[in-house]
N, C-alpha and C positions, 0 to 999 in steps of 0.2 A: 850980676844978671845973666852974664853968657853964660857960665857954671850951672846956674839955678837953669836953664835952658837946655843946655847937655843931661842937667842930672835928670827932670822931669822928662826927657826923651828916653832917657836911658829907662825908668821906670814903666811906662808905658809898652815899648818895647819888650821888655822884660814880663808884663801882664797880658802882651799879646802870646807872647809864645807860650806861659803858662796853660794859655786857654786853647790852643789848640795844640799840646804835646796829649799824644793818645796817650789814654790808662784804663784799667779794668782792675775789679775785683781780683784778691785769690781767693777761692773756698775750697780747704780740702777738708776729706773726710774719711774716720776709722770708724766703720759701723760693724759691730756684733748684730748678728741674725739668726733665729732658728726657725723653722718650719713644722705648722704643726697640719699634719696633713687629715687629720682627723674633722681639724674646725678648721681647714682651709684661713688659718691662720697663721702668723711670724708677729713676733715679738723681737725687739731689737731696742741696739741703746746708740745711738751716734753721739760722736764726737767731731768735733765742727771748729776745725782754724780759717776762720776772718780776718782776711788781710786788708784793709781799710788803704788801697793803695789810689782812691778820688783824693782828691786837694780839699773835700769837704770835713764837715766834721757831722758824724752820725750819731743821732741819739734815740732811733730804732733800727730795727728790722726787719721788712718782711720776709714770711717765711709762705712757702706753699706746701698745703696739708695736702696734695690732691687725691687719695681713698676718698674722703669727706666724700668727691664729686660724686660717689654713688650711696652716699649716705640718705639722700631724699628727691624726691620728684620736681623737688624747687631750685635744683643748683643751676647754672648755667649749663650743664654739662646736658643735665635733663632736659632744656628748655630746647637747647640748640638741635638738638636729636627730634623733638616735636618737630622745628621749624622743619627739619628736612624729612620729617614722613616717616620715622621711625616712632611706636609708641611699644617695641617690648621691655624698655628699659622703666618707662612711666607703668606698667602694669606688672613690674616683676614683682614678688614676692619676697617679703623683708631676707629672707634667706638668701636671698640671691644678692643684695647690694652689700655696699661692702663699707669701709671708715676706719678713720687713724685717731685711737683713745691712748689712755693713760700718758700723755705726754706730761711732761715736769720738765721745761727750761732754767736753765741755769747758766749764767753766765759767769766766767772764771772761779767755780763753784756758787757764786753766786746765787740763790734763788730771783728770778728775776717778776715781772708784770706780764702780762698779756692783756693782747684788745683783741677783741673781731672785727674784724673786715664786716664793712656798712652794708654790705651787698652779697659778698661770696662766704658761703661756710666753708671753703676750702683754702681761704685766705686767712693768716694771725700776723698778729703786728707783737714783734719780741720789744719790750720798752728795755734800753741798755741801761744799768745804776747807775754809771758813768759814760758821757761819750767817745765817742772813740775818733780818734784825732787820726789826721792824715796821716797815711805811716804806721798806724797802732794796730796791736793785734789783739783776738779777743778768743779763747776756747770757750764754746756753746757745748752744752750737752741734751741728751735730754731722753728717757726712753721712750719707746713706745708699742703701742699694738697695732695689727692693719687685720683688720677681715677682710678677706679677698673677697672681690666681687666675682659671681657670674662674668666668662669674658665677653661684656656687651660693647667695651672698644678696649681694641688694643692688646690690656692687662688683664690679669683675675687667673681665673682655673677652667677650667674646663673639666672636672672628676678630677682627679687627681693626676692630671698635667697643668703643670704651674706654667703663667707667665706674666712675673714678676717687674711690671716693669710702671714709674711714676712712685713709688710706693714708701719712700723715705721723706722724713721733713728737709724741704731745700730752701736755700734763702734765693729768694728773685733777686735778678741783676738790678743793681745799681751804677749809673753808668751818665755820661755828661747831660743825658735827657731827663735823669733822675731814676725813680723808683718806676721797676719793671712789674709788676705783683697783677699775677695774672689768674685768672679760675683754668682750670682743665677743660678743656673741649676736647670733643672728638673729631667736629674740624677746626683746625686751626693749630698747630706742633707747639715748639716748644723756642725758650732763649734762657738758658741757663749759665751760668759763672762754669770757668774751664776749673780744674783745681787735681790733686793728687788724691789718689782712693786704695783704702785697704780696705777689704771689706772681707769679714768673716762667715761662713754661713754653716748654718749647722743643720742635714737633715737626715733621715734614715739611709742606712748606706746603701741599700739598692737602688736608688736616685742618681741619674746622671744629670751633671748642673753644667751647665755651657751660662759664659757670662759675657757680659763687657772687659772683667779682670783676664791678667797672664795668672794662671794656677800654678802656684807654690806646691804644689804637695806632689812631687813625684810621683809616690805611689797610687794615686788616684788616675795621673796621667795614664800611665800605663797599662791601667785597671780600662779605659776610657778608650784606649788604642783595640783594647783586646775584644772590645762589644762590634767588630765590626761582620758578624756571623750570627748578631743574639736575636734568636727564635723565641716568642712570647710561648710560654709553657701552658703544653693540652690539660686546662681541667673540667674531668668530668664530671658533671652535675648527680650530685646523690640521688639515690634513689629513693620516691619521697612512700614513706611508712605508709602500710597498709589502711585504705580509709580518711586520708586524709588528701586536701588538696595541694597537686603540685605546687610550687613559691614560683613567682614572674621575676623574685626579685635575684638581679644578677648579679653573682660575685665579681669580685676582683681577681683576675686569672695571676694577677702579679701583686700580691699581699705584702705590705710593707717591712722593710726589716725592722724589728724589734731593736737593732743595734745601732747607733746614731755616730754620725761620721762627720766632721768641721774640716771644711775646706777653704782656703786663705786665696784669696787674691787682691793682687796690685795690677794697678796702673796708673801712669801719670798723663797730666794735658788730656784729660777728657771731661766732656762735660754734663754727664749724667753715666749713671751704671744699672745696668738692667741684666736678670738673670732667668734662666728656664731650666725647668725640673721636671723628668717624668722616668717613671721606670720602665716604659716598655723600650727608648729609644735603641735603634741602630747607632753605630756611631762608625762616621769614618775621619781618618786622618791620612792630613798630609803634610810639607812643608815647600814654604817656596824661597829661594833663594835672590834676594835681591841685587839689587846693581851695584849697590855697596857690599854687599858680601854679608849681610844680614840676615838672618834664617825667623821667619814668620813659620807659625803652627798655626797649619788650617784646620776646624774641627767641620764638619758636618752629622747631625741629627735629626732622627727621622725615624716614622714608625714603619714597623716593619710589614707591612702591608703597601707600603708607597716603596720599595726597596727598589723595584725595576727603573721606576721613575727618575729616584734618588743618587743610581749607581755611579753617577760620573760628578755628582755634586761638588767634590773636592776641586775637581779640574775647571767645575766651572768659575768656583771664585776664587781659584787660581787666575782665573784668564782675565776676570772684572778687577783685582788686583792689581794685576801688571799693565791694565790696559791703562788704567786711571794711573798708575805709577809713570809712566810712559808719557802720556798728554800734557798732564794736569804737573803731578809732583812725586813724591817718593811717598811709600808708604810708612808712618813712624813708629809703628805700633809693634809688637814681637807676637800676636794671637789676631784670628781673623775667623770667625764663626760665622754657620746659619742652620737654620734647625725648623723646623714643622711644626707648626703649630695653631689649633685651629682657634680662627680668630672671629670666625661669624662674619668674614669678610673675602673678596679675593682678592691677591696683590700680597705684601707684606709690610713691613715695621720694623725702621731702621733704629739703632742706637748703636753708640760705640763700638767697635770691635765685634758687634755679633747683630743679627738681622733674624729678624721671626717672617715665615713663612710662610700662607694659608695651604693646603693642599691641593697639589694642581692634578690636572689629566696631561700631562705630557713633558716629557723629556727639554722638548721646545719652549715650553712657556715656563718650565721651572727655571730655565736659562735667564729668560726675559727677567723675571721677576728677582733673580739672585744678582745681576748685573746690577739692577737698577737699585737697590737695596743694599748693597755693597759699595756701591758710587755713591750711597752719601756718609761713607766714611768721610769723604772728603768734604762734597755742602750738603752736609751741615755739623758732621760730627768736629771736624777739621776747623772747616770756616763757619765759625758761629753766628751767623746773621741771626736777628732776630725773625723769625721765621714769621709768628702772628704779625706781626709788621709786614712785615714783605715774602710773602711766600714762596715767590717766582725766582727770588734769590736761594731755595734752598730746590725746589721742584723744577724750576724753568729751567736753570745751569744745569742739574742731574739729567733730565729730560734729554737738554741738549746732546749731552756728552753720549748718552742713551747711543741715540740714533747715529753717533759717530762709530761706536763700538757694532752697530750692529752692519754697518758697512765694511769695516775696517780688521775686526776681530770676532765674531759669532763663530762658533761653528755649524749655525742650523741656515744657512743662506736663504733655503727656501722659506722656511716659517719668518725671518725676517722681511722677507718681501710681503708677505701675510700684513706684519706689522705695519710696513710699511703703509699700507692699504688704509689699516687702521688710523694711522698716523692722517693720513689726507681725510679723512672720514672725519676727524675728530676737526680738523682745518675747516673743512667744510661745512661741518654745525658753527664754527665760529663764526664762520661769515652769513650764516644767518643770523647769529647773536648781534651781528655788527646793522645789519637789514634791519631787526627787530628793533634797534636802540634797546638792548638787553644785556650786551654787554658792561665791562666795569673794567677802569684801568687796571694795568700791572701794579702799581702802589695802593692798590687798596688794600687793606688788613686782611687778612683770614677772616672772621669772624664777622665780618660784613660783605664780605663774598655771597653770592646766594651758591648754592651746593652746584647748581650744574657752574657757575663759573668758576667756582672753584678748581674743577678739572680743566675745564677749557682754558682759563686766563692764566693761572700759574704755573701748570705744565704748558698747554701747546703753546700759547702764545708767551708763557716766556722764551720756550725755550725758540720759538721764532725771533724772538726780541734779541738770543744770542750768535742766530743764525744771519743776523742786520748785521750785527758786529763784525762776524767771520768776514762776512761781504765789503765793508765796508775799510775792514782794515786788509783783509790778504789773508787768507789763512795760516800761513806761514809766523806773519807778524802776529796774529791774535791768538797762536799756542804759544808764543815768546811773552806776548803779553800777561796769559791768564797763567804762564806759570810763576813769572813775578809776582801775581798778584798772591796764588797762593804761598808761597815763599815769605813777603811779606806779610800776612792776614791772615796763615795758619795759628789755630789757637787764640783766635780774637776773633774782636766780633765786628766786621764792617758793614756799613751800609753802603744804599746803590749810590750817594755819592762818593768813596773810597776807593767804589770797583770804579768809575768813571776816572777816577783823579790817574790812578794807577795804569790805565789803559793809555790814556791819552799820555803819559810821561814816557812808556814803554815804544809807545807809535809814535809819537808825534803830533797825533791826529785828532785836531777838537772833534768832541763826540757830544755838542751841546744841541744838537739837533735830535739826535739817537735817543740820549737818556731824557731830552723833553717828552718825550712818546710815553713816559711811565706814566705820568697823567693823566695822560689822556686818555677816550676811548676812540671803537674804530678801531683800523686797520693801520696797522705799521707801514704800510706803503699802497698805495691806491693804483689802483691798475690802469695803466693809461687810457687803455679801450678792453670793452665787457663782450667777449665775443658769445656768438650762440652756436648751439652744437645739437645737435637730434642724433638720440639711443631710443634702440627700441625695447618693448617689456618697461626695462627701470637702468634708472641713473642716475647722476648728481654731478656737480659743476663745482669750480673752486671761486676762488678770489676775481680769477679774469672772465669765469666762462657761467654762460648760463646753459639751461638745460630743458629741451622739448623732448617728450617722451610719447612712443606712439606704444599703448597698449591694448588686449585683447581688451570686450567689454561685455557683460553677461548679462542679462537681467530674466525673470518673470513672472507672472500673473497668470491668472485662470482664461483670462480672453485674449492675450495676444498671445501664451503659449512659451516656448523660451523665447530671446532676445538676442540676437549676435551682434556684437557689432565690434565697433575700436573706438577705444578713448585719445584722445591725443588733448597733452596738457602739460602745463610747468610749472606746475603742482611739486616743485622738486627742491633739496635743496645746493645751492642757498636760495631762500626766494626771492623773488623780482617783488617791486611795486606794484606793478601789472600782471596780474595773474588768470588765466582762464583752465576752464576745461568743457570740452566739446567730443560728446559722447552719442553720436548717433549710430539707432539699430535695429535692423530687420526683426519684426515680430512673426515666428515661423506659422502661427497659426492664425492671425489675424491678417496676414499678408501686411500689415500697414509698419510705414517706418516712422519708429518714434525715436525718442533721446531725451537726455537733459544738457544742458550747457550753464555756464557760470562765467561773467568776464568781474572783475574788479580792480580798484586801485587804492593803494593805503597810503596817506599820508603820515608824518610823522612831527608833528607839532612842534616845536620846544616849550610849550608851557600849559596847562590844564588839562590838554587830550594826549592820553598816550601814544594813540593814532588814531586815526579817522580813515573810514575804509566805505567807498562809493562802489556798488554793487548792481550788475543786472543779472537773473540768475531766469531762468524759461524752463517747460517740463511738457513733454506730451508724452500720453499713453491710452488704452482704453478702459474704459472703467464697467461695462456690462456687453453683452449681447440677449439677445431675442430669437427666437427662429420661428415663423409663423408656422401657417397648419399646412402650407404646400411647400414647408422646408427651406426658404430663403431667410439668409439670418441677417440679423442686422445689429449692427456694432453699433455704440456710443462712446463718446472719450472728452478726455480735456486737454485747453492748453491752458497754459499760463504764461506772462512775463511780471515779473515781481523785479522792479528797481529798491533798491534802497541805500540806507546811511545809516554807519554806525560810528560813536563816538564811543571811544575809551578811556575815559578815564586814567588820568595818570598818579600812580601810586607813590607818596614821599618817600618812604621808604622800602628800599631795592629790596629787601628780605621779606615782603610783603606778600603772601598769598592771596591776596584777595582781588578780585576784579569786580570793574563795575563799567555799565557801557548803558548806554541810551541807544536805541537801536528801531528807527523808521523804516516801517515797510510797504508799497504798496500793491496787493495782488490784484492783477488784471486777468480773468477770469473768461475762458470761451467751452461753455460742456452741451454738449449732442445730447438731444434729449429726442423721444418716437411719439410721433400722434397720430392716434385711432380714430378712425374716423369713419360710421356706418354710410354704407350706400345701398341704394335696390337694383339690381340689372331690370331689364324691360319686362321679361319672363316674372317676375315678383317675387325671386332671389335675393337675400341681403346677405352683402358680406362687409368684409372691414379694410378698408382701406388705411396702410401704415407708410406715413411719411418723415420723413429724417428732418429734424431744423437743431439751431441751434441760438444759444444765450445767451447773452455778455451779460458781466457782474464785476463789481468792484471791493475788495473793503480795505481799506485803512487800518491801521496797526504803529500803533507806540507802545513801545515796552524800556522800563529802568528795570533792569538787573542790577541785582549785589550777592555776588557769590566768593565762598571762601574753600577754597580744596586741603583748607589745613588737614593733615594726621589727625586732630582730637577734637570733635565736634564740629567737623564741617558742616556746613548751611549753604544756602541759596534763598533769597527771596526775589521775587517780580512781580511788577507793577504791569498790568496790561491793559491798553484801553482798544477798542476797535468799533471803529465806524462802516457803515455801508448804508444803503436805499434802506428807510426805516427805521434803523435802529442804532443804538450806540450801547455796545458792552463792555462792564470792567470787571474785570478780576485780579484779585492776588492768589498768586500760589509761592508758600512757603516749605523747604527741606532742611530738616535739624536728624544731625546724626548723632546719638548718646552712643560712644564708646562704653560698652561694661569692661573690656578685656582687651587682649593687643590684636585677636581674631572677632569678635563680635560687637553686635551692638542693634541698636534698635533706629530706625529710623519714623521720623515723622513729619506728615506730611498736612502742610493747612491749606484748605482752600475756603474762598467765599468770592461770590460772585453777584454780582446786580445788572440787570436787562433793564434796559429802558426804549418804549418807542419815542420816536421822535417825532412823530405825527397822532391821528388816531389810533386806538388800537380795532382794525378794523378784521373782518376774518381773513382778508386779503394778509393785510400786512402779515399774520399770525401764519399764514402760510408759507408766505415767501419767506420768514424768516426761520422755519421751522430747524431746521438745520443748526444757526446759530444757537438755539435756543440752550441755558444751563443743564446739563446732565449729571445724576446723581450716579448713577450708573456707568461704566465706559462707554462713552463713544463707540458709534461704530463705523463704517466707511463713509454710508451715507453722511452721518456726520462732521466727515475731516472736509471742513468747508475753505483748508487755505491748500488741501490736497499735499499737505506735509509731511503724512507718514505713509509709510510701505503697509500696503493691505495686499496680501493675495487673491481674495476675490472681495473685494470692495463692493458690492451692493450683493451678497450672494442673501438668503435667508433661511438656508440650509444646509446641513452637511460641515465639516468641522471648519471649512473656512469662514462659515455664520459665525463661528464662535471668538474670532480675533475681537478685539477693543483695542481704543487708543488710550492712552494714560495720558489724561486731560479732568479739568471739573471736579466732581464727589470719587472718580475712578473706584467704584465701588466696581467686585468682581462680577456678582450674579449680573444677570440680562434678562431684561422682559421686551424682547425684539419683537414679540409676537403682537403685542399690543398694541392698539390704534395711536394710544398716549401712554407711553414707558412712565411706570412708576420714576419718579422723582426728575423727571423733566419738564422745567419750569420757565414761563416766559418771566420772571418778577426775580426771585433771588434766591439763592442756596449757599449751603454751608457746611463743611465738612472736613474729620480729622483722618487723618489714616496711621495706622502702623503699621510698621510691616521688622519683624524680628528675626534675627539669624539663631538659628538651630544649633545649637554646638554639635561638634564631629563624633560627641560621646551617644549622642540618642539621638542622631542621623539614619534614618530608618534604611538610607541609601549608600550606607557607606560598605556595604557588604560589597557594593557594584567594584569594578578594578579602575573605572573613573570615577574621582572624586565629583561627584553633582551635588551641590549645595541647596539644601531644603530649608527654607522660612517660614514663618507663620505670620498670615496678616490678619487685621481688624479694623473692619470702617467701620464708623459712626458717622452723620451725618440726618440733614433737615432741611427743608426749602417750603419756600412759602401756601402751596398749599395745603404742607400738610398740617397750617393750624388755621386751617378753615373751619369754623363749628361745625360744618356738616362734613368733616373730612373722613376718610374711609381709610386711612392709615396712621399708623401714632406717630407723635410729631418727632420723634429720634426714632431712627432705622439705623440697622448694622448689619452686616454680615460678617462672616470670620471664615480659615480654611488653611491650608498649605498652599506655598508658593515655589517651586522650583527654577531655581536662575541659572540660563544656560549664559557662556560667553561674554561675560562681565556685565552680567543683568541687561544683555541685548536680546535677549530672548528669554519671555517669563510665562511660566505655566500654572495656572492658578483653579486650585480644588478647593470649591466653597462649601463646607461640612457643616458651619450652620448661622442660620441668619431670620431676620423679622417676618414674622406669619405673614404679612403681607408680599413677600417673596414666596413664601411657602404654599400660600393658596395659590401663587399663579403659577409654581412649580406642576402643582396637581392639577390643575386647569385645565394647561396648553402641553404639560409636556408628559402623557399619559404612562409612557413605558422609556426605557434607557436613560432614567433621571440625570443618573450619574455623573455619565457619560457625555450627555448634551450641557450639563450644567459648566462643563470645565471651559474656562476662557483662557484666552494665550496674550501676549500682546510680543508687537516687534518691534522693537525703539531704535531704528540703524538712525534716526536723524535726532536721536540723541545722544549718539558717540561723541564722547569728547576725546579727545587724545589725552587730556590729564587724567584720566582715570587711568590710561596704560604706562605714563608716568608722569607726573606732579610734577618733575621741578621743571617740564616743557614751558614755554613765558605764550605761549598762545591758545 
């Protein structure tokens, strides 16, 4: 029994340590490639050694096709691109995407099975004849084709500059969590197996190719060395034959060589191989000599139009090399590339040994960018975390390191204090992410990241998360530390428990406090007190500080004249709970002081309301004057206080564009109204006596919104009901946006409305409610009965400020102001569709102008109830139609009605005898329909 007791400890023991001894895959790889520049294609055959070095026994595997991802509009790759407001990839043209064909696997010549992935076309499952036993190895082959995409992320071509990168069949890590088998995104990187790479490439020899690999081929080196003076060659355009028209179509100043050239390269320990090709590059070289006495070859490439910019390129990742050598670890690798290349993006795209580089405007920020691009040789080229997992591990560490180098080694000091600016800027949006409950821990995925946190949580806030560490353990000790960590963890793949394990062995120092923060959201450290701070103009406040701001304030109108005054408000970020603004202002010509003000408070729920936000918001101004016949004028105006509450709706899912709120208002109402009043003097004279009073009003207001700011077919619908003395109205108004293209699309817009009195219907009531009443037509000032939208001259009935409307109701464009009872203003109900279509740039009548002004065409239709009364005088569907010119992101809209129902036509000829045209044209101003997501989407308010 003691034996049997030893022995079963012993086995135990022995099953423990099994299970936690690290291991990883090997994958190396010999792939033949050639370039067909023609069809923006490569044809290649890989060969593929599988080292089965898990304790498991495998009897697949996956492989990642990812071209596929631009093979259709349904990949993930597609979808994720929608989620974040990109749609030119969904409307690009079969020519432009791209896909990996003619594959045939084989395993140990084997012809083998294949499955598709349930879900991703960019995913195959290789079925193995035999499995492959712990320890076993296994040669895959297989050839294949890739069409290059358009470079809509990352990879593809751009004309015939290649960049090569994703583009081989790779098998997904497998690893103690199991099978990694991921689709391609454009956000969210990459976890691939470390392994050995030959890779052969074959394209026309005037092609300079910069890789991941050390190049074999001498003479190509030195061919490579020699371009660092090469001038794109002047050709001149023929001259095109008599009688015929000039060609648009542009040649190629640098025509491919007919002679084809194979260039070889190796590398070992790295875990993807990505290459760029283009004939026009610059090329510079250097070498740096390491600490060990090891001589790395710098290339830098670039076109030669960026040359100025370019000139020092060498020395800069020279410098982001030894800098990261220095901190961090040594560099292992014998080639260290970056190179130009336009990516449809700014910033760059890191991979092994070589870094792709959007094109920048300065010397300064090509620094920024080759630093930070160059630092993840290390995380993540280095230290292979799984990135889609933990992104903060490959962007928060770099990040960090970033802002170490730009203190420590830049040479542009001043632009990094720029940066640094940036840096707090970016901190600052966080900590309203953190206000908002908008943010999302460090441990969340990539691909459940919503895109602004993306930026914010894996770079700033990780690389805050490494700046807890610095702090926490001593600077000194956490460069001691993290360079153990690389030492141990280079060429593998750890997670944030490994970096924590490795820290604390190195320090001493439990850090179970530290890395519990990945879970969570919120701020890494809460500041013990929130001070306040007042800037004038504009400002913003961090983590500890908040911020009042005193600004200029402008406003005007036809009867107060300009407006001066000062805003003062903390309206800033990051924002408070409590937020106001209080904007009072001298009216130069009305003499009278008006303003608007706004106080509010938002709660933040933890369950059904996103938040709840308690509102009192006030408004005076004047809205007409008078001047009698002995020249004394008399003003009228309103005031308001409007309290309310709004509930929002909380979304289950973070990636979730859509909003939806319930939102009670109620307007308390004070407007100056003039009464005439005849008298006789004693003499038996009559004149008019004009006295000033004024009139309290109320109305009630509930409104459900559900709106979506997706990329591809955004909508809004709302539910509005409103109460006051009299009456009770409801409406819906409906917007659906039909994308046709990545530029255009048609909008359409539903309305129906129903009046109801709630007493008699008496001529009284029908008066007082006149105002409320349905309009087929736009609104016009008299109309804006909650005094919501900006009117220049609000009751004018002449002159072009007559001609404003509010976009409310039928919003049909024509006006029949003149009439006692405007065509299709109805106490009972009405109904109506609108479109309104964007103009493509090709038969833009406006596009001659040197500002681009965007020209639409609209079309209402619409009907209300009396026009199917049998003795009705108008047919029961009316339209108009015309062009629409949108200034200022459709905050200002110009609308020319060209043609529309006889019954607008007779009251055209009626009332408007001469300057049809011209009087016909309406405008509208919607500043209180800004929303901040239309100036960008992924904002969370």
């Amino acid at each position: 029994m003691k034996y049997a007791t030893i022995l079963l400890a012993l086995c135990i023991s022995i099953a423990a340590t099994a299970q936690t001894t690290y291991w990883q895959q090997q994958v190396n790889f010999k792939i033949d490639v050639s370039l067909n520049d023609a069809e923006h294609s490569l044809d290649g055959f890989a060969k593929i050694e599988y080292i089965n070095n898990s304790p498991d026994t495998l009897r697949y595997i996956w492989f990642h096709l990812w071209p596929n991802a631009y093979r259709t509009d349904r990949t993930a790759f597609s979808d994720q691109l929608l989620k974040n407001g990109r749609t030119d990839f969904y409307f690009s043209n079969k020519e432009d995407r791209g896909y990996i064909n003619r594959l045939d696997f084989r395993v140990n010549e084997a012809r083998v099975n294949t499955e598709d992935h349930p879900q991703h076309i960019d995913i195959i499952k290789v079925i193995l004849n035999q499995p492959l036993a712990p320890g076993a190895t296994v040669i895959i082959t297989t050839p294949f084709h890739v069409q290059l995409p358009k470079n809509f992320s990352r990879g593809g071509h751009v004309g015939q500059s290649y960049q090569v990168t994703q583009w081989y069949p790779k098998p997904a890590v497998y690893d103690k969590n199991g099978w990694h088998e991921m689709p391609y995104l454009d956000q969210g990187e990459y976890y691939n197996n470390f392994g050995n790479y030959e890779v052969k490439i074959t394209v026309p020899k005037n092609y300079v190719v910069l890789s991941s690999g050390d190049l074999q081929n001498e003479e190509e080196k030195q061919w490579l060395i020699s371009r660092k003076n090469y001038t794109i060659p002047v050709v001149k355009a023929a001259a095109p034959k008599p009688g015929t028209i000039p060609s648009k179509i542009k040649t190629d100043p640098v025509p491919s060589s007919k002679e084809l050239k194979t260039l070889i390269y190796k590398q070992n320990s790295i875990s993807d191989f990505a290459w760029f090709a283009d004939k026009k590059w610059v090329v510079l070289y250097d070498t740096i000599q390491t600490a060990t006495g090891k001589k790395i070859d710098v290339f830098t490439a670039f076109d030669p139009s960026s040359k100025t910019i370019w000139t020092k390129s060498t020395s800069m990742v020279k410098d982001a090399v030894r800098f990261r050598s220095k901190v961090v670890g040594d560099y292992p690798y014998t080639t260290v590339a970056a190179v130009e290349a336009k990516m449809g993006f700014e910033g760059g795209m890191e991979y092994p040994c070589i870094t792709s580089i959007s094109p920048t405007n300065s010397e300064e920020a090509l620094e920024s960018v080759i630093e930070h691009e160059v630092g993840h040789n290390w995380f993540q080229a280095m230290i292979g975390s799984n990135e889609r997992e933990y992104a903060w591990m490959d962007e928060g560490i770099n990040s960090y390191y970033d802002k170490r180098f730009d203190k420590e080694a830049s040479r542009f000091k001043e632009y990094w204090l720029h940066e640094e600016k940036d840096v707090a800027n970016d901190r600052t949006f966080l900590s309203s992410l953190y206000q908002w409950r908008k943010d999302q821990s460090l441990n969340t995925p990539s691909d459940r990241l919503t895109e602004l946190n993306y930026g914010l949580i894996a770079y700033t806030k990780g690389a805050a998360f490494m700046e807890l560490l610095e702090q926490k353990l001593g600077k000194a000790a956490f460069d001691k530390a993290m360079q153990q960590y690389f030492e141990q963890w280079k060429f593998k793949h750890p997670a944030p428990a490994d970096l924590k394990s490795t820290l604390e062995q190195s320090s001493g120092v439990n850090l179970d406090h530290e890395f519990g923060l990945l879970e969570k959201k919120g701020p890494l450290v809460n500041p013990a007190k929130i001070k306040l701070q007042f800037k004038p103009l504009i400002g913003s406040g961090n983590d500890s500080t908040r911020t009042i701001i005193a600004t200029p304030f402008l406003g005007y109108n036809l009867y107060d004249g300009v407006m001066v005054g000062a805003g003062i408000t903390n309206y800033t970020l990051p924002s408070s709970k409590f937020q106001f603004l209080l904007a009072p202002m001298y009216a130069t010509k009305s003499k009278e002081f008006n303003g608007i003000g706004r106080m509010s408070y938002t709660f933040h729920p933890t369950k059904t309301f996103d938040r709840i936000t308690i509102a009192l918001s006030g408004m005076k101004f004047t809205t007409n004057d008078f001047t009698d016949t002995a020249g004394t004028v008399f003003r009228t105006g309103f005031r308001k206080l409007v309290p309310s509450i709004k509930f929002v709706l909380k979304e289950n899912d973070p990636l979730s564009t859509r909003e939806r709120f319930i939102q009670w208002k109620t307007f308390l109402l004070e407007e100056d109204g003039l009464n005439f009043k005849r008298d006789t003097f004693p003499n038996g004279d009559r004149y008019t006596v004009i006295t000033k009073g004024s009139e309290s009003r109320y109305l009630n207001q509930l409104r459900f919104v559900v709106r979506d700011a997706r990329a591809l077919y955004p909508y809004s619908a709302e539910l509005m009901a409103e109460q006051a003395k009299y009456f009770v109205r409801l409406s819906f108004t409906g917007n659906y946006y039909f994308n046709y293209n990545e530029k255009y699309g048609v909008d359409v817009r539903l309305f129906a409305g129903k009046f109801f009195y709630t007493g008699n219907i008496t001529n009284t009531a029908r008066f007082q409610t006149d105002p409320y009443h349905l309009n087929l037509t736009g609104a016009n000032g008299y109309e804006d009965y909650t005094y919501n939208n900006y009117f220049a001259g609000r009751n004018e009935f002449e002159g072009f400020a007559s001609q404003q409307i509010m976009q409310r109701d039928g919003f049909f464009k024509v006006r029949t102001d003149l009439l006692a009872s405007k065509i299709g203003k109805t106490d009972d109900w009405l109904a109506s569709i609108n479109f309104t279509s964007d103009i493509p740039d090709q038969i833009n009548i406006l596009n001659i102008l040197p500002v681009k002004i965007p020209v639409k065409a609209f079309l209402d239709i619409g009907t209300f109830a009396e026009a199917w009364d049998k003795d009705a005088e108008v047919s029961r569907i009316v339209y108009d139609a015309g062009l629409q010119v949108s200034l200022l992101k459709n905050t200002v809209n110009i609308y020319f009605p060209l043609l529309y129902s006889r019954v607008f036509k007779d009251y055209f000829l009626s009332y408007i005898p001469e300057k049809r045209f011209r009087t016909n044209i309406s405008f509208s101003i919607d500043i209180q329909n800004i929303n901040l997501k239309k100036l960008d989407r992924r904002l969370p308010f």
